[in-house]
C-alpha positions as CSV (number, residue, x, y, z in Angstrom):
1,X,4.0,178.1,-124.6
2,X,5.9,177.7,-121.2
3,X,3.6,177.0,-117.9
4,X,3.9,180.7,-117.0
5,X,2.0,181.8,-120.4
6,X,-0.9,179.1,-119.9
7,X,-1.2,180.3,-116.2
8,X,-2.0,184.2,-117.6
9,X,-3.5,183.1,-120.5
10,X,-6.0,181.4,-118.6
11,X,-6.2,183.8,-115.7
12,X,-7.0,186.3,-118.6
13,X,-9.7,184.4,-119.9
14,X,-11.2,183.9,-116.8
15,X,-11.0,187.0,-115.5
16,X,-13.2,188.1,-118.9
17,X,-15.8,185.1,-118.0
18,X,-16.0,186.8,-114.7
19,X,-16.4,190.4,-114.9
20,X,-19.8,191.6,-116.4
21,X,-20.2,192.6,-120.1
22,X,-20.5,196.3,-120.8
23,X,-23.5,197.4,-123.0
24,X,-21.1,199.4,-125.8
25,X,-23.5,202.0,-126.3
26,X,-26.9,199.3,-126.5
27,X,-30.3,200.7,-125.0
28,X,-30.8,199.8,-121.3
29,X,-33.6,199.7,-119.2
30,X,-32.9,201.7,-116.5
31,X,-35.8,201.4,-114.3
32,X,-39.5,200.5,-114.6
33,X,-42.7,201.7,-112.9
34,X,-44.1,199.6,-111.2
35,X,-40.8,197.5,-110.5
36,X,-39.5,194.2,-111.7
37,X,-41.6,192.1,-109.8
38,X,-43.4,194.4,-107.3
39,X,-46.4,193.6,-105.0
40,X,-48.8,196.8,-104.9
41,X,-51.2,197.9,-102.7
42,X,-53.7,199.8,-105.4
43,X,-53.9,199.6,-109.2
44,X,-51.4,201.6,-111.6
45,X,-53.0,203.9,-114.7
46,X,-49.5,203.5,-116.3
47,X,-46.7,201.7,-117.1
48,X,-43.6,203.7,-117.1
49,X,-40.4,202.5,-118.9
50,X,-36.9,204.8,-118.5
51,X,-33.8,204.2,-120.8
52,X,-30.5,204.8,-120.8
53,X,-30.8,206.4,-124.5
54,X,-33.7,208.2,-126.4
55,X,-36.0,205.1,-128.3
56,X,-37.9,204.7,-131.0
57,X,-41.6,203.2,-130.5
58,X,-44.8,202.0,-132.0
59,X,-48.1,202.1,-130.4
60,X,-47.7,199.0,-128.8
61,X,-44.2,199.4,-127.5
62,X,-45.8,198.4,-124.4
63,X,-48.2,195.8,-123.5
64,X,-50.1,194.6,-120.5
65,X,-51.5,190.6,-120.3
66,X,-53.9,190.0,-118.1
67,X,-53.5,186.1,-117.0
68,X,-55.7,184.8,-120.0
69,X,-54.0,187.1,-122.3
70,X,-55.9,189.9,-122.8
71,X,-53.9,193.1,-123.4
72,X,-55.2,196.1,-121.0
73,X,-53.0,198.6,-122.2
74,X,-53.0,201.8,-124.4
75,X,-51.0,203.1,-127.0
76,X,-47.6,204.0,-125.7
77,X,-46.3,207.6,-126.0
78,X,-42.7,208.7,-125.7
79,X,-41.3,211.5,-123.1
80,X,-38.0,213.1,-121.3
81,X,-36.3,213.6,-124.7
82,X,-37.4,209.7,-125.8
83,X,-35.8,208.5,-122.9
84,X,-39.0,207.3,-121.3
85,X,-42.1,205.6,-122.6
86,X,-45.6,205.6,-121.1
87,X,-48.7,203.5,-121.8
88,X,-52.1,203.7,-120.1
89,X,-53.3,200.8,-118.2
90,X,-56.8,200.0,-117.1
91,X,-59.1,197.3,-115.7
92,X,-56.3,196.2,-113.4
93,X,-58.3,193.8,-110.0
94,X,-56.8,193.1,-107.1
95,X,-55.8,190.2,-106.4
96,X,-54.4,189.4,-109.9
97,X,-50.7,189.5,-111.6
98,X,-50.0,191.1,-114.4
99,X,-47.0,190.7,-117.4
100,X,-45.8,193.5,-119.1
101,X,-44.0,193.0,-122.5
102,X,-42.0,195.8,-124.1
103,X,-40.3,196.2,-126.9
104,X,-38.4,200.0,-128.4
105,X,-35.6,200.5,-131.0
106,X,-32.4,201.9,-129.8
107,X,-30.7,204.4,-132.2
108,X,-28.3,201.6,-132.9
109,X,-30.8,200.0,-135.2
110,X,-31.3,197.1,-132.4
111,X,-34.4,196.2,-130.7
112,X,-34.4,195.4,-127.0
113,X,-37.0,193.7,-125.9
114,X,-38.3,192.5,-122.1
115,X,-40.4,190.9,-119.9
116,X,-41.3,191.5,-116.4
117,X,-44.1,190.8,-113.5
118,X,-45.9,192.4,-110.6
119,X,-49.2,191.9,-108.3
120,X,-51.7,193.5,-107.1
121,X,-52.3,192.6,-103.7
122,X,-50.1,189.6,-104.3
123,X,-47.2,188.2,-105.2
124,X,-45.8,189.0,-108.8
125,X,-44.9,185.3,-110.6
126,X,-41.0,185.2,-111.6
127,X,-40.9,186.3,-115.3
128,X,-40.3,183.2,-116.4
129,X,-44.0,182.1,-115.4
130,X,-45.0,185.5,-117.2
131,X,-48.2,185.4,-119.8
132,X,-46.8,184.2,-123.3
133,X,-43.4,182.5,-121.9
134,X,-42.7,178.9,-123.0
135,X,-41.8,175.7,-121.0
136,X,-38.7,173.8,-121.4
137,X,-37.8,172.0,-123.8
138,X,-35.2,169.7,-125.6
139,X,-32.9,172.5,-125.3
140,X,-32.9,172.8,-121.8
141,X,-32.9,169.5,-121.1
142,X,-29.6,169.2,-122.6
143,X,-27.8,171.9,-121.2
144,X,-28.7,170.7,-117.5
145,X,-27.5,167.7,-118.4
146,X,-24.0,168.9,-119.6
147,X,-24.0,170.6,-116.5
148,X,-24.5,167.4,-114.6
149,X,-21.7,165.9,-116.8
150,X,-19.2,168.4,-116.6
151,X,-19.9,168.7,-113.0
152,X,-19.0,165.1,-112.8
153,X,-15.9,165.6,-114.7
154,X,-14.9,168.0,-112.0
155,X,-15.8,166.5,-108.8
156,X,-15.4,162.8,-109.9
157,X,-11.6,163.3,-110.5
158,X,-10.6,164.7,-107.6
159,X,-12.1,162.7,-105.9
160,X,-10.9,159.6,-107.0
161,X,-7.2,161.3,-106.8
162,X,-7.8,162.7,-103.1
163,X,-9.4,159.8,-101.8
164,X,-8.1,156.7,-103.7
165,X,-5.3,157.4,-105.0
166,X,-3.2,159.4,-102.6
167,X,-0.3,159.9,-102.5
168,X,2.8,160.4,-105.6
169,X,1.5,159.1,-108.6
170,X,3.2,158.8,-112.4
171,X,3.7,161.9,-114.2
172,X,1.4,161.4,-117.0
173,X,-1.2,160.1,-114.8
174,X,-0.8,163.3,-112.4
175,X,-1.2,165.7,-115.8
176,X,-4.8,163.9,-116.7
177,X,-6.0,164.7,-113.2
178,X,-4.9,168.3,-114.1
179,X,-6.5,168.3,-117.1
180,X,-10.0,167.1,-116.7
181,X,-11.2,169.2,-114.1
182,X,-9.8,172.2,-115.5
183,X,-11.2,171.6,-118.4
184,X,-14.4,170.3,-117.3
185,X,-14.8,173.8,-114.7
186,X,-14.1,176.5,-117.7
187,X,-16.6,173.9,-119.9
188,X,-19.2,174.4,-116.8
189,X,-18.8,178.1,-116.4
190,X,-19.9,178.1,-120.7
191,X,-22.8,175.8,-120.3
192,X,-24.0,177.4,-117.1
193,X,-24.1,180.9,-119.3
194,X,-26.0,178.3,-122.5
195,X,-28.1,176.7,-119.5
196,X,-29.3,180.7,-118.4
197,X,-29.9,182.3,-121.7
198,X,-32.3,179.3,-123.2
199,X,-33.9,180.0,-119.8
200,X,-34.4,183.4,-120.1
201,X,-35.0,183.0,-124.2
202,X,-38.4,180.6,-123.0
203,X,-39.9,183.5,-121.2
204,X,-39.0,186.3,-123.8
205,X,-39.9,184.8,-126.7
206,X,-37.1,186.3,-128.8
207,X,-35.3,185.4,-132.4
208,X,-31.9,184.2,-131.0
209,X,-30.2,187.8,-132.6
210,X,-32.6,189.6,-130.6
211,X,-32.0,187.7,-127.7
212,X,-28.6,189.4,-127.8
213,X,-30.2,192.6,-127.0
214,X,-32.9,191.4,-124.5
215,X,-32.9,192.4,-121.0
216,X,-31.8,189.8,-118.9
217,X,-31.6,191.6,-115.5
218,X,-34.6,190.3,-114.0
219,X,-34.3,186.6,-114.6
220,X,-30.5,187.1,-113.4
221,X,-31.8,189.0,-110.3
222,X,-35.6,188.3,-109.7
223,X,-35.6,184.4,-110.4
224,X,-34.3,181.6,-108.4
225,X,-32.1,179.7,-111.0
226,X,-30.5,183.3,-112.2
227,X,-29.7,184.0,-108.4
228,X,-27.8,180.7,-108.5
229,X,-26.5,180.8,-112.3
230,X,-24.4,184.0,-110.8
231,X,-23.5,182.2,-108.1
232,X,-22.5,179.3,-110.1
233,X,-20.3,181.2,-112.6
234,X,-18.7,183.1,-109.7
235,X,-18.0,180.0,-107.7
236,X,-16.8,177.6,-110.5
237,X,-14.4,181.0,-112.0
238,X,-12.9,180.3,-108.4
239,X,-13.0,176.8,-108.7
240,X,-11.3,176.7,-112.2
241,X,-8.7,179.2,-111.0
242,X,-7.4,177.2,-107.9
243,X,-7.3,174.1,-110.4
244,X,-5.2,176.4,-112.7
245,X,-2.8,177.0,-109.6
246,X,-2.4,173.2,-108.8
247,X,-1.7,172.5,-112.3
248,X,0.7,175.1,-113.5
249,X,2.7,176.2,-109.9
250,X,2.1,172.8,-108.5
251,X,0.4,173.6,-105.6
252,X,-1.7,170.5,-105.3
253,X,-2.7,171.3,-101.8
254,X,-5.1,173.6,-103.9
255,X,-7.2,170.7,-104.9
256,X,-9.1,169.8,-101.6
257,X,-10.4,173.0,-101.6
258,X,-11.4,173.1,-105.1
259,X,-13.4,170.0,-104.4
260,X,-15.1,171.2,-101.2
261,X,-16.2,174.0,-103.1
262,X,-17.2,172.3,-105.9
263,X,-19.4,170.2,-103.7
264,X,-20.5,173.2,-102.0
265,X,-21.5,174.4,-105.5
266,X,-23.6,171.8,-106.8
267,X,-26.5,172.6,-104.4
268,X,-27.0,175.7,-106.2
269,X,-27.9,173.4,-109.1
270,X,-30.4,171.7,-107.4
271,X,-32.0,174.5,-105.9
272,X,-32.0,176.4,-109.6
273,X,-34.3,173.3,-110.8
274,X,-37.7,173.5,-111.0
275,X,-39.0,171.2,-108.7
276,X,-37.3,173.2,-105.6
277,X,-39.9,175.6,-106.2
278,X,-42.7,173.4,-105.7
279,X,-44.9,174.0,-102.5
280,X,-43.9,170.4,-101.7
281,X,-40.3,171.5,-101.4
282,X,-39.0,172.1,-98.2
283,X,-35.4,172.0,-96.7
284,X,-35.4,167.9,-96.6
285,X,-36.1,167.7,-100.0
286,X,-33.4,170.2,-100.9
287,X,-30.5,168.6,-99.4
288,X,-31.8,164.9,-100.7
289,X,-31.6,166.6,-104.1
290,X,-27.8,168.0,-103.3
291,X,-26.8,164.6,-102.2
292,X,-28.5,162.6,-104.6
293,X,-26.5,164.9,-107.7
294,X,-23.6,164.8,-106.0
295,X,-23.6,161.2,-104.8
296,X,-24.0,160.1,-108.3
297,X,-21.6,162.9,-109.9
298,X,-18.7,161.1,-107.9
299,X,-19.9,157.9,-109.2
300,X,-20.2,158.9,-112.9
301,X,-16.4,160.7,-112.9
302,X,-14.7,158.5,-111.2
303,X,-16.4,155.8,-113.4
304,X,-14.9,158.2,-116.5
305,X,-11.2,158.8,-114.4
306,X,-11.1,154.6,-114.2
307,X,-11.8,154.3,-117.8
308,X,-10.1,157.5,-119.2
309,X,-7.7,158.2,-117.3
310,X,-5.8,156.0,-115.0
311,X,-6.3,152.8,-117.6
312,X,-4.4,154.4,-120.2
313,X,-1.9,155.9,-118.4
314,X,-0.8,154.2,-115.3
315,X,-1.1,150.0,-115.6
316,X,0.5,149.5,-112.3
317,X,-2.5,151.4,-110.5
318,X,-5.2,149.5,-112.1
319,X,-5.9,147.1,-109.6
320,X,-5.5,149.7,-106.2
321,X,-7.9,152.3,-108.2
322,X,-10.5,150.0,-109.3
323,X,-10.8,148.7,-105.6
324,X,-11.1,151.4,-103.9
325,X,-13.2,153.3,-106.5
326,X,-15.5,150.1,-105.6
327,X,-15.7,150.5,-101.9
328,X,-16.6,153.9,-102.5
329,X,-18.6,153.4,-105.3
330,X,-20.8,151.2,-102.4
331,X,-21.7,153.7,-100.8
332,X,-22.4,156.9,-103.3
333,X,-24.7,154.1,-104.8
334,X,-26.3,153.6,-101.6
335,X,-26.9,157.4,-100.7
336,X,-28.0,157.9,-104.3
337,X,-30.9,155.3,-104.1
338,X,-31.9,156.6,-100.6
339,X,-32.2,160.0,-101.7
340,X,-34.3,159.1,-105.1
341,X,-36.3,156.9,-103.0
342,X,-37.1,160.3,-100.5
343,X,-37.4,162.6,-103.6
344,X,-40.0,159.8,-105.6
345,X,-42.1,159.7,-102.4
346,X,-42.0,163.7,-101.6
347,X,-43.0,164.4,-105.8
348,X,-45.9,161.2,-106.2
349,X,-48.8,162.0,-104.0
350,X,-49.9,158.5,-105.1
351,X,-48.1,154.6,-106.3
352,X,-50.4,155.1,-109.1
353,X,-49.1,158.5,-110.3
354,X,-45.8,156.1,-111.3
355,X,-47.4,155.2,-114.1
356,X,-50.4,157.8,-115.0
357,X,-48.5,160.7,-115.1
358,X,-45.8,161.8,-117.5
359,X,-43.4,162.4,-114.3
360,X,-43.9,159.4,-113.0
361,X,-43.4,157.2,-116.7
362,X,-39.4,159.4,-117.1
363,X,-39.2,158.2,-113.5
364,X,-39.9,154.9,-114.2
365,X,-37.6,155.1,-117.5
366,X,-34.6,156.3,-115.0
367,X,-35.2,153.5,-112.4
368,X,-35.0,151.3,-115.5
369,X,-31.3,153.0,-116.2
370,X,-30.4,153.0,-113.0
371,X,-31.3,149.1,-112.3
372,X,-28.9,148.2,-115.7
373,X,-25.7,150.8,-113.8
374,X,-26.4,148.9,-110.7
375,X,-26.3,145.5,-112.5
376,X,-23.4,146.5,-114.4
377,X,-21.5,147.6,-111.3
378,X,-22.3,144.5,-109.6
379,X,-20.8,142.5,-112.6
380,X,-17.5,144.6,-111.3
381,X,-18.2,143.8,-107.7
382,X,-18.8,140.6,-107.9
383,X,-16.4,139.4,-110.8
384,X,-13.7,141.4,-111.5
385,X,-12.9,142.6,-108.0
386,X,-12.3,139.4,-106.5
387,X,-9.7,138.6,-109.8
388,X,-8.5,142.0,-109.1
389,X,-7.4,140.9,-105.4
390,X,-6.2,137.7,-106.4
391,X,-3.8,139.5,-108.6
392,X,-4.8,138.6,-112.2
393,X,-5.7,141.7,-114.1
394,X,-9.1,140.9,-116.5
395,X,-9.9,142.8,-119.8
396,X,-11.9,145.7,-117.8
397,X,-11.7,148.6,-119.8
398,X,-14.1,148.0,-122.3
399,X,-16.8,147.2,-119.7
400,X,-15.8,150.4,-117.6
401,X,-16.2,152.5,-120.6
402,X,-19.9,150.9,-121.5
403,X,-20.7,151.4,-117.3
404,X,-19.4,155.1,-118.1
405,X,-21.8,156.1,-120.6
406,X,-25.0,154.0,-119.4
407,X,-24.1,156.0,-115.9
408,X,-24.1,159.3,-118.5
409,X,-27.5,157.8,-119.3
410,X,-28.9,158.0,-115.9
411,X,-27.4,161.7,-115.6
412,X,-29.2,162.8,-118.5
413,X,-32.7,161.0,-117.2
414,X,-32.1,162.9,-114.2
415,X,-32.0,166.1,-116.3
416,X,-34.9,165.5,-118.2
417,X,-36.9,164.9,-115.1
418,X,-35.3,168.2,-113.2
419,X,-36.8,170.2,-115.9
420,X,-40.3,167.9,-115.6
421,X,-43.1,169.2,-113.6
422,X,-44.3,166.0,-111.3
423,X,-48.0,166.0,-110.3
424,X,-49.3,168.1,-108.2
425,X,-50.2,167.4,-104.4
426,X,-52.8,167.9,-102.7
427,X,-52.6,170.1,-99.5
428,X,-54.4,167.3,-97.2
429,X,-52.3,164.3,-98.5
430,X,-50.1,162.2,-96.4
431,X,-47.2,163.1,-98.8
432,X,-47.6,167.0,-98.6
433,X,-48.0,166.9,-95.0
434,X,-45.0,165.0,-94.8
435,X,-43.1,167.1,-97.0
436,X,-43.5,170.3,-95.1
């Protein structure tokens, strides 16, 4: 296929990541009474569902939790030609939020299914705090960290091509620093969609094929991390598309702004983690968490573009890649530690919670995987740099490659601890008032 046929090949498929799926004749819900996430003043008598197409029901079509589980509502009924269902709520307080589960069957033969919030005098929890729905798990823990890797695998080339290595460079080498971060964009876009619908899954509690029917709108509309999933899939569709440009019409002027926004990007998947929204989080917090994942997303890709791609591929760049990877390597490292150091202070109200808390014990397990990087990447400072300047070229690869994936290691620490809730502070600490 000639360079033409990958460019609209790919533009194709990223113009069908990017536009929104049409429901080929599925049920929708159309609208729901009280709203997704409302705040009312008095207590509703019903819940009101409307569809886009006449439904099927069972008495319990509909059900209201109370926060210890109790169910408050009725037997559902169906009206406006199926189209809408009703169910009688009582014993609704003020003060108290409320989760409303509902489940129909569409004509179809499929079963949509939901899950939505709303208060009474206060705020209505995002639905994925809703009664029933499950914490994260294993699942989720993986897919944030494949987003962390293949955000590295984005940023950390072009980085180590804009700001190391600039300037011509070898064919082959030039066509890996193509590669990579296209790749690793359109592979980010995918597990950004994996990352959203295990979120959503926790708090619906559905068989994964009746996930397929469920309705996601308010997670991708009510809930922080969907807010920033859209945003994400949006941005890095952008982001893979100017990469696509570079590559194919080589226009590699397109790169710096790939990486800005790419940069720009990876707040949103700090601020779609848990702990930014923890009473303890506050605009400091945020952007030590934004430079902290992208100070050490640099440092992990370039580690991988040393190892993976310019070893292999360009010999006579070795030595000018490898030092000034290490000079910047200095100080990512540095604004990496200083941000966990901030973030481990904000999150621990006290030393002790370091090791009496499960937060506090994956921290410690991180700091452990971070001191063996560090030590690692000192070996390289210390050793093979100054070899490197004296113009003898040492046996590095194999030690580059192990740096890669303990550095992979940390990443995936990190994710496991995003998705960890740490302990909670109290309002009169030091810490909390600090952290305001």
């Amino acid at each position: 296929m000639t360079k033409r046929g990958v460019l609209v090949a790919l533009v194709l498929l990223l113009g069908a990541l990017a536009t929104p799926s049409v429901a080929w004749g599925h049920v929708t819900l159309l609208s729901a009474t009280p709203a997704v996430q409302s705040s009312l003043d008095v207590a509703p008598t019903e819940i009101l569902l409307r569809f886009s197409e006449p439904v099927a029901i069972s008495p319990m079509a509909i059900r209201v939790l109370a926060a210890d589980g109790t169910v408050l509502s009725g037997e559902a009924r169906s009206a406006a030609g199926d189209r809408v269902v009703i169910a009688p709520v009582s014993g609704l307080t003020r003060g108290s939020a409320y989760t409303v589960r509902w489940r129909v069957s569409g004509q179809d033969g499929h079963s949509p299914a939901g899950v939505f919030t709303f208060g009474i005098g206060v705020s209505a929890p995002p639905p994925t705090e809703a009664v029933g729905a499950a914490g994260t798990s294993w699942k989720d823990d993986l897919a944030r960290w494949l987003l962390f890797a293949t955000l590295a695998l984005v940023i950390g080339p072009l980085a180590l091509r804009l700001v190391v290595l600039r300037g011509p460079v070898p064919s082959e080498l030039e066509q890996r620093f193509h590669l990579v971060p296209t790749v690793a964009a359109l592979a980010l876009l995918n597990v950004g969609i994996v990352a959203f619908v295990l979120r959503a899954s926790n708090a619906l509690q559905l068989p994964l094929p009746d996930l397929l029917y469920g309705d996601l709108q308010p997670f991708a509309e009510k809930t922080r991390f969907g807010i920033a999933f859209l945003a994400l899939t949006l941005g890095f569709g952008v982001v893979a598309t100017l990469l696509l440009f570079a590559w194919v019409a080589d226009l590699l002027v397109l790169r710096a702004p790939a990486l800005v926004l790419s940069l720009v990007l990876a707040s949103g998947i700090s601020l779609s983690g848990h702990q930014a929204t923890l009473p303890n989080s506050n605009k400091a917090s945020e952007l030590a968490d934004w430079l902290h994942l992208v100070s050490a997303a640099v440092w992990v890709g370039g580690l991988a573009s040393l190892a993976f791609i310019v070893w292999p591929s360009a010999p006579a760049l070795r030595a000018r890649a490898f030092l000034g990877f290490a000079r910047l390597a200095v100080g990512l490292v540095g604004v990496m530690v200083l941000a966990g150091v901030y973030l481990a202070l904000v999150r621990l109200p006290s030393l002790s919670d370091l090791w009496s808390s499960d937060y506090g014990r994956l921290l410690l397990v991180k700091l452990a995987i971070v001191a063996l990087a560090l030590s690692w990447g000192a070996l390289h400072h210390f050793v093979v740099r100054p070899r490197l300047e004296a113009g003898l070229e040492p046996r590095v690869r194999p030690s580059l490659i192990g740096e890669t994936f303990v550095a992979l290691a940390v990443l995936l620490a990190a994710a496991v601890l995003t998705n960890a809730s740490p302990p909670p502070v109290q309002n009169g600490s030091t810490v909390a008032r600090s952290a305001r």
